[in-house]
C-alpha positions in Angstrom: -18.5 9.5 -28.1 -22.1 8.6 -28.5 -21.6 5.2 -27.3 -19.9 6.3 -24.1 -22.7 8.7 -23.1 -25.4 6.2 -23.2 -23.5 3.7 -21.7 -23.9 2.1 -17.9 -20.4 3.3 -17.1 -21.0 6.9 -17.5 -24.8 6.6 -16.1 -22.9 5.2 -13.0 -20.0 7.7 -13.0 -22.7 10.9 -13.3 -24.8 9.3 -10.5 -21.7 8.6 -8.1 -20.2 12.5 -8.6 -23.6 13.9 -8.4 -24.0 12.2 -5.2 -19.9 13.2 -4.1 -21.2 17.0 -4.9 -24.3 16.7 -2.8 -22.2 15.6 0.1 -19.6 18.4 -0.3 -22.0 20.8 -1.3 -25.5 20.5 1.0 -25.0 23.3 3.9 -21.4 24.2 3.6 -22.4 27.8 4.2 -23.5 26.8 7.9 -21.0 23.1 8.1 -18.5 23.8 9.2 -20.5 26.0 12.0 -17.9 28.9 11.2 -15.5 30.0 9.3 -11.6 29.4 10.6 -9.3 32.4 10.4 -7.3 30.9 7.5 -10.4 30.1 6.1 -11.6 33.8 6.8 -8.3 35.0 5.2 -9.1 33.0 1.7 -12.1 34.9 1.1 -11.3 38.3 2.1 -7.9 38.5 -0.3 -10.3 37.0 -2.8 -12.6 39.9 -2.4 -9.7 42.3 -2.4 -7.8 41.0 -5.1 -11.2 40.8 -7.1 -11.7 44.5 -6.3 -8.9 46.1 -7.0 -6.2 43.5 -8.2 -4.4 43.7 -4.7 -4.1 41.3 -1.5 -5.5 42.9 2.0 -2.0 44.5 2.4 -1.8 46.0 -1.3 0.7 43.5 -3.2 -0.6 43.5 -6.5 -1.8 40.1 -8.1 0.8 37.8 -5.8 2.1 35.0 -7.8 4.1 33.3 -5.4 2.4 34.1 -1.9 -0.1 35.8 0.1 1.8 37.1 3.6 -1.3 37.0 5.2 -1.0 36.4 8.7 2.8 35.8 8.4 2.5 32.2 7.1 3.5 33.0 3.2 0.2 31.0 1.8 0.9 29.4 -1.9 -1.9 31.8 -4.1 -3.8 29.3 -6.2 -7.3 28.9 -3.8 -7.4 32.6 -3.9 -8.0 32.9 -7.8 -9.8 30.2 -7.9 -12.2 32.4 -5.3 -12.6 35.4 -6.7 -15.6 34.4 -8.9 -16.7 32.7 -6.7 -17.1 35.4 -4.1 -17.8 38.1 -6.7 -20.9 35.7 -8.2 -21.9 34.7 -5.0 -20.5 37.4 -2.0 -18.3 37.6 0.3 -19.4 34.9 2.9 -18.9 31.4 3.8 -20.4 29.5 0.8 -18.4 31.2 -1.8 -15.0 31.1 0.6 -15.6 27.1 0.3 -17.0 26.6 -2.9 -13.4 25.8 -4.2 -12.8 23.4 -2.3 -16.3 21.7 -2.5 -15.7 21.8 -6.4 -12.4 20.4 -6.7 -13.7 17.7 -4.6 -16.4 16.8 -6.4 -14.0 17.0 -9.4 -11.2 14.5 -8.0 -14.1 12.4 -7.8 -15.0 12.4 -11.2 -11.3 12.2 -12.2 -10.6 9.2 -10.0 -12.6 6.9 -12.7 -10.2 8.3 -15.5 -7.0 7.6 -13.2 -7.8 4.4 -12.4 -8.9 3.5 -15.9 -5.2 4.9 -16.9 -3.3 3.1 -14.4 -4.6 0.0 -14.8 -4.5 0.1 -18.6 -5.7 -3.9 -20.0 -4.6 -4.9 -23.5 -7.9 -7.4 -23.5 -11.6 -7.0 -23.6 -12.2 -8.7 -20.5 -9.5 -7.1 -18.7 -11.0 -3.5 -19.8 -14.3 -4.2 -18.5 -13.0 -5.2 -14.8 -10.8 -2.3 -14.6 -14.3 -0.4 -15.6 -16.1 -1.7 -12.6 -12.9 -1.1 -10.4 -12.6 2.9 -11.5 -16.4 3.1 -10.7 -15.7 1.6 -7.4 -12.7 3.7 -6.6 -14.4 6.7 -7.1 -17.5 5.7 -5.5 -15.4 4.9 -2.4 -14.0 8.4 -2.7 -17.4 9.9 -3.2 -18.4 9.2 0.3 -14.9 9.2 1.8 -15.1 10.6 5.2 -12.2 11.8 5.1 -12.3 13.6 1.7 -15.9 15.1 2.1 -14.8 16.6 5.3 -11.5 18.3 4.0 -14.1 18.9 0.8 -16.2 21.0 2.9 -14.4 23.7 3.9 -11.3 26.2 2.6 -8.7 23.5 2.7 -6.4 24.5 0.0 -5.0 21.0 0.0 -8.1 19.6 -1.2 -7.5 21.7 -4.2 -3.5 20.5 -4.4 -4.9 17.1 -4.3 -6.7 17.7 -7.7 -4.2 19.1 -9.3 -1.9 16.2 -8.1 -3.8 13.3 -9.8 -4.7 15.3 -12.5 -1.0 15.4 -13.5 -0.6 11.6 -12.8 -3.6 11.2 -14.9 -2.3 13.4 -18.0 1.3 12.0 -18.0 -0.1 8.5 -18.2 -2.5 9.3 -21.0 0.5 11.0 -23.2 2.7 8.4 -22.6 -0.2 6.1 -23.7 -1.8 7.7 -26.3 -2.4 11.2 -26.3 1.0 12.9 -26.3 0.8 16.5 -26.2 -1.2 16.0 -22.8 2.3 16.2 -20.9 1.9 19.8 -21.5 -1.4 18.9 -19.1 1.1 17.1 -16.9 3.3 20.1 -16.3 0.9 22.4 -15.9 -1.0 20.3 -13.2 2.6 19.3 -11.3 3.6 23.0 -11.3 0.3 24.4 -9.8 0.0 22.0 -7.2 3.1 23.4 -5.8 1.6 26.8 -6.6 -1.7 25.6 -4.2 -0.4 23.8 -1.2 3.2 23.6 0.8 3.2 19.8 1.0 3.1 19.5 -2.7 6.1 21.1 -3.3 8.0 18.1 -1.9 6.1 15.5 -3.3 5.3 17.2 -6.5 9.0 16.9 -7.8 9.6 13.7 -6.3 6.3 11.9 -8.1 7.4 13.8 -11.5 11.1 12.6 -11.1 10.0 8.8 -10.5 7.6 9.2 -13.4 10.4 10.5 -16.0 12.9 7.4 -14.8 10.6 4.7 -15.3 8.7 6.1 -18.3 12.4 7.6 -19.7 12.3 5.2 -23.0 8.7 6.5 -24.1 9.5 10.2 -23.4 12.3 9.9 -26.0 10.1 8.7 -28.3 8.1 11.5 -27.9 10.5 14.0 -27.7 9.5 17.4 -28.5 6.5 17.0 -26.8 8.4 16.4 -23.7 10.8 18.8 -24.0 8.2 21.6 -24.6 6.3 20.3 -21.8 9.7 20.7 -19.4 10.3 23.9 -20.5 6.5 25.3 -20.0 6.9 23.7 -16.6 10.0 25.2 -15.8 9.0 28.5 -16.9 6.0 28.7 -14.7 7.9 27.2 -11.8 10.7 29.9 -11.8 9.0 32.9 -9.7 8.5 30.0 -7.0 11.7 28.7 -7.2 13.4 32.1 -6.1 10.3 32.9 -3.4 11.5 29.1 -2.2 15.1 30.6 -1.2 13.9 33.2 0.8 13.8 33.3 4.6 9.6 34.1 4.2 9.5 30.7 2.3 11.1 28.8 5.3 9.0 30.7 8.3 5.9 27.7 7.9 8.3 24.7 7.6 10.6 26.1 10.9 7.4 26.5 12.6 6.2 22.7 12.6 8.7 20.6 12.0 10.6 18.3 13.9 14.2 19.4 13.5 13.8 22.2 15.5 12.9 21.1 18.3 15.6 21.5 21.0 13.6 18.8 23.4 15.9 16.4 20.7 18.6 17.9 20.8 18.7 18.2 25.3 18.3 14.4 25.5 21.1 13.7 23.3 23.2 15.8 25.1 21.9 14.2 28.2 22.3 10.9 26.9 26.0 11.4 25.6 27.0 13.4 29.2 25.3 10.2 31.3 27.7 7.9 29.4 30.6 10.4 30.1 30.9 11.7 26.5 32.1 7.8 25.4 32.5 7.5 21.6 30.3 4.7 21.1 27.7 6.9 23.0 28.2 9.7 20.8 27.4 7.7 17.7 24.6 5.9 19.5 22.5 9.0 20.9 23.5 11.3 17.9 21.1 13.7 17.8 21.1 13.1 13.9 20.1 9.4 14.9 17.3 11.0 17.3 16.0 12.8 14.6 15.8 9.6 12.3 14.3 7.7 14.9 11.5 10.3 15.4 11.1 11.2 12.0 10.2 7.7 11.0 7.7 7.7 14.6 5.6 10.4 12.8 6.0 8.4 9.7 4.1 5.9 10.9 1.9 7.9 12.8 0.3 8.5 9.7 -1.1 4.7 9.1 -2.2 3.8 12.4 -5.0 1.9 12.5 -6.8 4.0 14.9 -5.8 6.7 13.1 -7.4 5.6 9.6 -10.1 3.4 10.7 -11.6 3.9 14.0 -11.1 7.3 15.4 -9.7 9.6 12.9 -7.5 12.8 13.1 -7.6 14.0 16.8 -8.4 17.7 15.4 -11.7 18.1 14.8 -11.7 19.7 12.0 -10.3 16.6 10.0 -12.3 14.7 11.6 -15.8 13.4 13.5 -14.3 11.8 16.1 -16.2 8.6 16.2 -15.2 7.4 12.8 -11.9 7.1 11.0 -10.2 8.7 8.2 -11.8 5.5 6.4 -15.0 3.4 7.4 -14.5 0.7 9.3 -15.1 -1.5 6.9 -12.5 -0.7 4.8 -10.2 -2.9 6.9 -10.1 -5.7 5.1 -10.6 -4.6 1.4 -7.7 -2.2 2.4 -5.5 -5.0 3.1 -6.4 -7.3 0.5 -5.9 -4.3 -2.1 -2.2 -4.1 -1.3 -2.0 -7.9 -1.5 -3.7 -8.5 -4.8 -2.0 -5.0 -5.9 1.3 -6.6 -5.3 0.8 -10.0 -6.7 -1.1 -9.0 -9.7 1.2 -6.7 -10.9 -1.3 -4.6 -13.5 -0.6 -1.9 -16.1 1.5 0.7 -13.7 0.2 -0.9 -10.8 4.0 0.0 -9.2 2.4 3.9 -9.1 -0.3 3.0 -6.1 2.4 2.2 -3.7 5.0 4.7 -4.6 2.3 7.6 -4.1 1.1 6.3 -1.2 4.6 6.2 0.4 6.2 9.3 -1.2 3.1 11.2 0.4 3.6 10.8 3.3 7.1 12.3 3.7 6.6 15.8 3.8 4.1 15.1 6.6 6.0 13.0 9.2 8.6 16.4 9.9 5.7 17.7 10.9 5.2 17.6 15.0 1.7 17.0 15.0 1.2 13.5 13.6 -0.9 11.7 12.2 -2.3 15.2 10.4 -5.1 14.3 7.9 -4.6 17.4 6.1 -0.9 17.3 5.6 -1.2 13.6 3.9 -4.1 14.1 1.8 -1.5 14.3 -0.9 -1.7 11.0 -0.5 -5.7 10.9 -2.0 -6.8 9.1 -3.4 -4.5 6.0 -3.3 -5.8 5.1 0.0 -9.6 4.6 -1.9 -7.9 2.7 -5.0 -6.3 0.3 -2.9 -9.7 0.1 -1.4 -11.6 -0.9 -4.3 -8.8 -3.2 -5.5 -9.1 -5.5 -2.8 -13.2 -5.0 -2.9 -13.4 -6.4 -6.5 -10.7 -9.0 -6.3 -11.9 -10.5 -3.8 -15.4 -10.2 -4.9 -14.1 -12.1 -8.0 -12.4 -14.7 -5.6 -15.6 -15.6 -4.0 -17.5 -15.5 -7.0 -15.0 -18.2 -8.8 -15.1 -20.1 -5.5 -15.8 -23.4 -6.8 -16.7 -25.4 -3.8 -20.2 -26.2 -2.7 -20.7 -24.1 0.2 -20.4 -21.4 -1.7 -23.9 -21.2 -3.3 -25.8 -18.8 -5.5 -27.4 -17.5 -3.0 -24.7 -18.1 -0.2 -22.6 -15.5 -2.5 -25.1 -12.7 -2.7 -25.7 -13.2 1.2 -22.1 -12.0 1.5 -22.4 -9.6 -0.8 -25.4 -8.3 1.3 -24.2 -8.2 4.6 -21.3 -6.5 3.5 -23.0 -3.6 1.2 -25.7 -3.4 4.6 -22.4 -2.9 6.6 -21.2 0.0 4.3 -24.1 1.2 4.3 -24.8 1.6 7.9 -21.1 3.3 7.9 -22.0 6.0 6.3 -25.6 6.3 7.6 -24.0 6.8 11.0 -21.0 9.2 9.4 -24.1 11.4 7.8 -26.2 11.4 11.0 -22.7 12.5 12.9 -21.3 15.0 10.7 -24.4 16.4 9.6 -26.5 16.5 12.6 -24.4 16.3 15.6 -20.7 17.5 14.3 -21.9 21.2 14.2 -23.0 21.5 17.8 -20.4 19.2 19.4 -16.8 21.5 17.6 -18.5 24.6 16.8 -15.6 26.3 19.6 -13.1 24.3 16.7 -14.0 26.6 13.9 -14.3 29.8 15.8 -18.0 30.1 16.2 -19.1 33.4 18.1 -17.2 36.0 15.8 -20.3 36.5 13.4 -22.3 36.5 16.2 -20.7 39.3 17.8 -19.5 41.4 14.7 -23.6 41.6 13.3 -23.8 43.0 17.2 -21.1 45.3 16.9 -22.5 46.7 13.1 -25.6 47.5 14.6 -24.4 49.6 17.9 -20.8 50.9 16.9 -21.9 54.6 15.7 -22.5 54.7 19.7 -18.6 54.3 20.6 -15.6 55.7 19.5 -13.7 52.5 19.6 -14.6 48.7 19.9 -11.8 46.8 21.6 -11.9 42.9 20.7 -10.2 40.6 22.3 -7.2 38.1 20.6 -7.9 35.1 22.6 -9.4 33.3 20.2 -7.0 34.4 17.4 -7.1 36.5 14.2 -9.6 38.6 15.1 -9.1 41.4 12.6 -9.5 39.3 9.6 -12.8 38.5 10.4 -14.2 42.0 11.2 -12.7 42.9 7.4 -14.7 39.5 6.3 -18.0 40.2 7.9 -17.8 44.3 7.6 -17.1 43.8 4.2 -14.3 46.5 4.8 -13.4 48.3 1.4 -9.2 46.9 0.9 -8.4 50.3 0.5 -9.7 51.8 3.5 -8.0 49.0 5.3 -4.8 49.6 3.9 -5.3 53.3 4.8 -6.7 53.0 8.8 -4.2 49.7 9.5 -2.0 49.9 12.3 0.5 46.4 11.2 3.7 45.3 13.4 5.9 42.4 11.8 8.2 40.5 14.0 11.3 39.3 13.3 10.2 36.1 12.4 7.7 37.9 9.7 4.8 37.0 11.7 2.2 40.0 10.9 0.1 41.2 14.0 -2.8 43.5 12.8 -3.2 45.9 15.9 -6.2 48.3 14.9 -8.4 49.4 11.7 -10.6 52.3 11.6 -12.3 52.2 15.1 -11.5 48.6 15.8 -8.5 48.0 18.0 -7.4 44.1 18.9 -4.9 44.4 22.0 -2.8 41.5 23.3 -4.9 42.2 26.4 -7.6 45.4 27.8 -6.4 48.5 29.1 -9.3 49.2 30.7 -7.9 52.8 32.3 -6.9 53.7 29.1 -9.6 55.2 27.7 -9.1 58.8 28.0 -12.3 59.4 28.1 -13.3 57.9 24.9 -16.5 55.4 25.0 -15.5 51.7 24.3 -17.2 48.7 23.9 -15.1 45.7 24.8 -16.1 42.4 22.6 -14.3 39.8 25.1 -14.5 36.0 26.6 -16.4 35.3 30.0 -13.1 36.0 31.4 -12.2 39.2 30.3 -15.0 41.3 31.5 -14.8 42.7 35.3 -17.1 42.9 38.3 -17.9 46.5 37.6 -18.7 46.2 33.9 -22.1 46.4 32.3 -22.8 43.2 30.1 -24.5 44.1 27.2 -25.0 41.0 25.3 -23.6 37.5 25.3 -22.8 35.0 22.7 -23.0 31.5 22.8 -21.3 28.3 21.4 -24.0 26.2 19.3 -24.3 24.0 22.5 -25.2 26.9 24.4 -21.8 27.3 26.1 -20.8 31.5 26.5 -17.9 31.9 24.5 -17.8 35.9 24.1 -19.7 38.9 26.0 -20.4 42.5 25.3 -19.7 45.2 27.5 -19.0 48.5 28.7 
């Protein structure tokens, strides 16, 4: 043990995740410029639950889902926030400090994974896969992609944790440490428990794993069969929430198969051939579906997607650099070439990851989706590093002439100034520009406006607050700080029929689909809408403003 703390490895390792939590951690009460609504929604159940044990709407310690706003979230970021929010309070640090930590902490585990995967039975062999864990995790560290879903309440950054640290854990028992399946288990089964997207590619991984690893788990026997059952045990209550109707609502929201768009232009297709047989089998809508399906597939590793412009939402993603840096191109590449043709330790696990992530994502409509496919992290920053240190080593072997001494290092150099001005530029964007630029993305103006509304509402007897920018009762429980119990008690709550939840009023707070501005019966209301709610003969109180200046919403009577 001694040895490993003092050596270069871990002096590397501590400086690379102190540097990962820097970037995830500097400002991530105030970037993001605001809080989203689910993001809103996080921290407020964690407040309640820490309160009194209960979510907003009084279901005691949830174990398979939060109903929310209707959208049945998976529990796990909740817990993880009640300290948190009870150490720190309830506001936007604390809501994202999960996240930021888990982040940080894939980082750190990365250099662990890789070390695992690419187990070498030689001295030499150990010592490169050392540099390359060191450089995978270093590439995650300043990920763009990863520090941005780092920074705020992205419970999928937390999934992705859980996620390698299950890869990681079954490796290491079936390499040497046995009873860390149990590890394994645990780790599969609350990824599933922590984001919707894992409970695809959870089972799958874990399935893959057990076939190709099936000889060694017999050998170790009752540690695998205690770790099944432990597993199974904690994945029942989610197994029968998963047959539910609730369970489906998210999935029947997004996904492709639902679409009737599909389903008209096979109908269309078949009628224009006159209903032939072969045209029937041709424009299928089953074969429509496949076609699409594998579209948003691919979606998902376009180029302009992963290394030039990013996720078009902006909360994935700056706009002006990829999921990846730019650079990356051709270490990306070369990683899956050298991956393939190398063949090391459980090299085979890289790809099938990477591929098997990706799944759940492509039924989605909106593709390519950062967030949906982080499940994918961080294979994309291991393949990455692969190609960046075998081709290093190429180049360094190169026998031939030209390549000099000091011809080498000159690569080396222009390539490290390249990366380097990468993420200079990514730093200055995010950092500086980002918040001003998409602070309508994340909901700016609701603070704003509630710290308004604390300080005048014992002058009306009900504020009105518009809907248009969505979910505006969570955030007046967030930012009020509204006892859960006084909530539960005031709450007026419809539920359609597909189990969406529509909080209409609390206490003197009312949120209407629209203003009913004869309405009033003589009560005095203050109305907390956009520039376009408020008419001609209303009295504008005060106005509040986008951080670019732009009005997003107005006070008035």
């Amino acid at each position: 043990m001694k040895e490993f703390i003092v050596s270069k490895s871990f002096i590397f390792l501590l400086l690379i995740v102190i540097f990962a939590g820097i970037l995830r951690f500097y400002k991530i009460g105030s970037n993001p410029p605001s809080l989203t609504w689910d993001e809103t929604a996080w921290g407020y159940n964690a407040y309640s639950i820490g309160m009194d044990g209960k979510d907003e709407f009084g279901r005691f310690l949830p174990i398979t889902y939060l109903e929310s706003f209707g959208d049945y979230k998976p529990p796990v970021y909740v817990y993880l926030d009640v300290i948190p929010v009870k150490f720190f309070g309830l506001n936007e640090f604390s809501t994202r400090f999960p996240s930021a930590l888990f982040g940080t902490l894939t980082v750190f585990l990365t250099y662990f994974l890789v070390k695992r995967i690419f187990r070498g039975k030689t001295e030499d062999s150990n010592n490169q896969i050392e540099n390359l864990a060191l450089v995978a995790s270093f590439i995650l560290a300043i990920s763009p992609w990863h520090i941005m879903l780092s920074r705020a309440a992205f419970e999928a950054n937390v999934a992705t944790f859980f996620l390698a640290a299950g890869i990681w854990a079954f490796l290491a028992s079936i390499q040497d440490r046995r009873w860390y399946l149990i590890i394994s288990a645990v780790s599969f089964v609350l990824s599933m428990y922590t984001f919707n997207t894992s409970r695809v590619f959870a089972p799958m991984i874990v399935v893959i794993l057990a076939l190709v690893f099936w000889k060694r788990l017999i050998k170790t026997k009752k540690e695998a069969i205690i770790s099944a059952i432990i597993g199974f045990i904690l994945f029942i209550p989610l197994f029968f929430f998963l047959l539910t109707p609730q369970a489906k609502t998210r999935f029947n929201e997004v996904n492709i198969f639902t679409n009737p768009d599909i389903v008209k232009t096979a109908n269309q297709e078949i009628a224009n051939d006159k209903g032939a047989i072969w045209s029937k089998v041709i424009h299928n809508r089953r074969v429509l579906f496949g076609i699409e399906y594998m579209v948003h597939y691919f979606d998902n590793l376009s180029p302009l997607f992963l290394f030039t412009r990013g996720d078009g939402n902006p909360k994935f993603s700056v706009q002006s650099v990829g999921q990846m840096y730019i650079w990356e191109v051709i270490f990306f590449a070369g990683g899956a070439f050298f991956l393939f043709r190398k063949r090391e330790g459980a090299w085979w696990i890289i790809p099938v990851w990477f591929l098997l992530g990706i799944i759940p994502a492509a039924t989605a409509r909106e593709t390519p989706h950062a967030l949906r496919i982080e499940t994918t992290l961080p294979t994309f920053q291991i393949l990455t590093a692969y190609g960046l240190v075998s081709l290093f080593a190429v180049i360094s072997n190169f026998k031939q002439k030209i390549l000099t001494f000091q011809f080498k290092h000159l690569i080396f150099g222009v390539i490290a100034l390249f990366a380097i001005f990468n993420l200079a530029y990514f730093i200055h964007e995010y950092y500086d520009q980002y918040p001003y630029e998409y602070s309508a993305e994340w909901q700016y103006g609701y603070k704003d406006s509630i710290e308004y509304v604390k300080s005048v509402q014992q002058n009306y007897d009900y504020i009105n607050i518009t809907s248009n920018l969505g979910r505006p009762y969570i955030y007046y429980l967030f930012y009020t700080k509204t006892a859960p119990q006084d909530f539960r008690e005031s709450a007026k709550i419809s539920r359609d029929t597909f189990g969406f939840v529509t909080v209409k009023s609390f206490d003197k707070y009312r949120f209407p689909d629209r203003f009913d501005y004869g309405n009033d019966n003589g009560k005095r209301v203050l109305y907390i809408g956009t520039i376009y709610d408020v008419p001609k003969q209303a009295k504008v109180l005060k106005t509040f403003r986008l951080l670019d200046g732009s009005p997003i919403l107005v006070a008035y009577e």
